[in-house]
C-alpha positions, 0 to 999 in steps of 0.5 A: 419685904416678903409678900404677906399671903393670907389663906384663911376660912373665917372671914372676919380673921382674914380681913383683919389680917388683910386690913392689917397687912395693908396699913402697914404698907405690905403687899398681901395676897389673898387666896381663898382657903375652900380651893382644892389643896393643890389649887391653893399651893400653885397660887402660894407658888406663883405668888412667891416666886413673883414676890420681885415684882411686888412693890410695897402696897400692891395687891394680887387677888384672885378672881374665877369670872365665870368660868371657875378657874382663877387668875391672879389680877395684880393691882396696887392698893392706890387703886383701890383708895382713888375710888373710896371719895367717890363711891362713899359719895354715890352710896351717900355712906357715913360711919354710922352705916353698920355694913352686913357683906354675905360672901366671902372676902375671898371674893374681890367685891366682897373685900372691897365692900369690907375696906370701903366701910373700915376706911369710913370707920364703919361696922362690919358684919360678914357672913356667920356673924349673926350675934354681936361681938366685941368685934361685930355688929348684929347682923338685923342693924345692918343699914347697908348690905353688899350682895350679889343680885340673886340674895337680893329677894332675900334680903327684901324678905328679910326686910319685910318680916322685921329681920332687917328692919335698918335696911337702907341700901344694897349695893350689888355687882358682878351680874345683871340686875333684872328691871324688876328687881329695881321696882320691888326695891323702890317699892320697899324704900330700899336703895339698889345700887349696881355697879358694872365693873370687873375684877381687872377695871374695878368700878366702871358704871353704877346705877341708882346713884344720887345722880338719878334721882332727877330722872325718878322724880322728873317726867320720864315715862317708867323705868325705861328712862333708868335703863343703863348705867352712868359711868362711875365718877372719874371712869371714861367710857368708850365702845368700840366696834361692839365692845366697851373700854374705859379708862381710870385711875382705879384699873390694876396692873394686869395679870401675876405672872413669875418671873420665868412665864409669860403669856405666850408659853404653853401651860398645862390645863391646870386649874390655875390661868396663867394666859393673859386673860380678857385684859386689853389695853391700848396706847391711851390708858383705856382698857378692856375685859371684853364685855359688849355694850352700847352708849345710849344718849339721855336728852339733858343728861350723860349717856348710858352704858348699856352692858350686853354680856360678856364676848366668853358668854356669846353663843353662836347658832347657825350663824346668829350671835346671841348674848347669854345675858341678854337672854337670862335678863328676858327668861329672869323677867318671866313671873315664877322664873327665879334666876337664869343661866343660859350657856351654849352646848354642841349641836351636830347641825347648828353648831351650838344651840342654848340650853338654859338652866332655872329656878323657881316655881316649877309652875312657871311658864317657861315655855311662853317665857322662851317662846316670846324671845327671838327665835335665834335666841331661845333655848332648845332645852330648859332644866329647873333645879334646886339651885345653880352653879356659883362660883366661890364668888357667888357667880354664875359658873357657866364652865360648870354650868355647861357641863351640866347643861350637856348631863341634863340633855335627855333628863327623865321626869319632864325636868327638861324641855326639848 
């Protein structure tokens, strides 16, 4: 049967259409329509011309990560369905949990978010939906909300003023969640739940789960006992000379290749990625996508993932590795400091030094914020803006943020610090 390839800008007609295709048993493929023209050609190309190996039920999503440039992650829709029981019993979601998703179904977290709530019959709202239709809820009933960490305060503020007044749960991915963002939720009645996972391993760890609940009310000191991420029901974990692997039965295949390529062929640098990407498997079924990560023992209770980064996102100055995300999480806990992404540029004498990118109130102390980190980690340059580069997916896009960092490295006007 022919592979159903879905490229579609409006995002309740393309779940529909996604929805569709799966229950009748079809392999779909899903690109994202806002792709430059020929981006969206080269991926139709490299679906169809793989269309042999797709069996019925397999899915090939695209995903950017944080370098911008899409693969093909190839997984079969079982995958996808060994994971609804078990996130449908940490969410504690029922039918009547009418679900808002802000992105883009384009986006796999997003599509998941979507399926998850329709296998439960539940409502769905997405984004530009803000009146209700015969097929749509009101967006202010929405009870549960699948967003990326930096919509998170929004959310809580549309709480606040009444606008969602229904609001029981976000649930968020795909980055790290501040410590604060945990406490400002709790404060508000709101369950967070974040997930660590990856487009290639679906869901790995989660935090905020029922299971916590022990710690929050037990006699832990703080937050510090929250800290980390459980695995996710069914997920084994393993960290491995500094690197985190897991296996479970929600993992995709790997990476779409046709027919005539193979990893080790030499591509031009398009924008599509046909190398064989972060994913790496072993002989006994665990996988990884190279994040680093320390397991972290709870006297009583399951060690915890404790997520560092991603080995792309490490910058090496003089010598000393730093891990982006650590830093962002440090430089994001800072008050007026909104989001973070910190990236490494050419520096003539130390290899790369860190230039970090932010928002916020531009009365934030900044500078007291970078001072306080080690001093191997702190950025030599700091530019505030408007807004940070994302992905399609909501993403930070570090490939453009670099690129920008390196515009920015002698700014007029004080935006910048050196």
């Amino acid at each position: 049967m022919t592979p159903l390839v879905l490229c579609e800008s409006d995002p309740r007609r393309l779940f529909e259409a996604f929805w569709g295709g799966v229950q009748e048993g079809r392999a779909v493929a899903v690109l994202d329509a806002r792709w430059p023209s020929g981006l969206v050609s080269r991926s139709r190309r490299l679906v169809e011309a793989a269309a042999n190996s797709l069996r019925p039920g397999d899915l090939v999503l695209f995903t950017s990560g944080s370098g911008g440039r899409p693969r093909a992650v190839h997984r079969s829709l079982a995958s996808w369905e060994a994971s609804l029981a078990p996130l449908t019993q940490v969410l504690g979601s029922t039918a009547d949990d009418v679900t808002w998703l802000p992105g883009h179904p384009t986006s796999t977290a997003v599509l998941y978010g979507a399926f998850h709530a329709a296998s439960l019959g539940a409502p769905v709202c997405f984004a530009g939906e803000p009146r209700a239709t015969a097929q749509a809820p009101e967006r202010a009933a929405a009870r549960v909300v699948h967003a990326v960490p930096s919509l998170v305060p929004g959310l809580l503020r549309a709480h606040r003023a009444g606008e969602l007044p229904a609001l029981r749960l976000i649930v968020t991915a795909g980055d790290a969640v501040p410590e604060a963002l945990h406490g400002a939720c709790r404060a508000q009645g709101v369950r967070l739940v974040a997930y660590y996972g990856a487009a290639e391993l679906s869901f790995v760890a989660v935090r905020g789960h029922e299971l916590d609940r022990d710690e929050e009310d037990g006699d832990r000191e703080g937050d510090e006992a929250m800290e980390g991420y459980r695995p996710f029901p069914g997920v084994e974990v393993q960290v491995r000379d500094g690197l985190l692997w897991s296996r479970s039965p929600y993992q995709a295949y790997g990476y779409l290749q046709a027919p005539e390529e193979s990893p080790e062929k030499p591509h031009d640098d398009g924008p599509l990625r046909h190398d064989d990407g972060p994913l790496r498997r072993d002989a006994q079924g665990f996988a990884t996508v190279g994040d680093h990560a320390v397991l972290r023992q709870v006297a009583g209770g399951p060690a915890r993932v404790q997520v560092l980064g991603r080995a792309d996102a490490a910058v090496t100055v003089s010598g000393h590795t730093v891990i982006a995300e650590e830093v962002e999480l440090a430089l994001r806990a800072a008050p007026g400091i909104g989001d973070v992404v910190v990236v490494g540029v050419p520096d003539p004498v130390h290899g790369q030094r860190i230039a970090a990118l932010w928002t916020g109130s531009s009365d934030a102390d900044i500078r007291g914020a970078v001072a306080a980190l080690p001093r191997p980690a702190r950025p030599r340059s700091w530019h505030h803006l408007p807004a940070l580069p994302r992905t399609t997916g909501g993403k930070p896009d570090r490939a453009a943020a670099r690129r920008l960092a390196e515009q920015l490295r002698a700014p007029a006007g004080g935006a910048a610090h050196e």
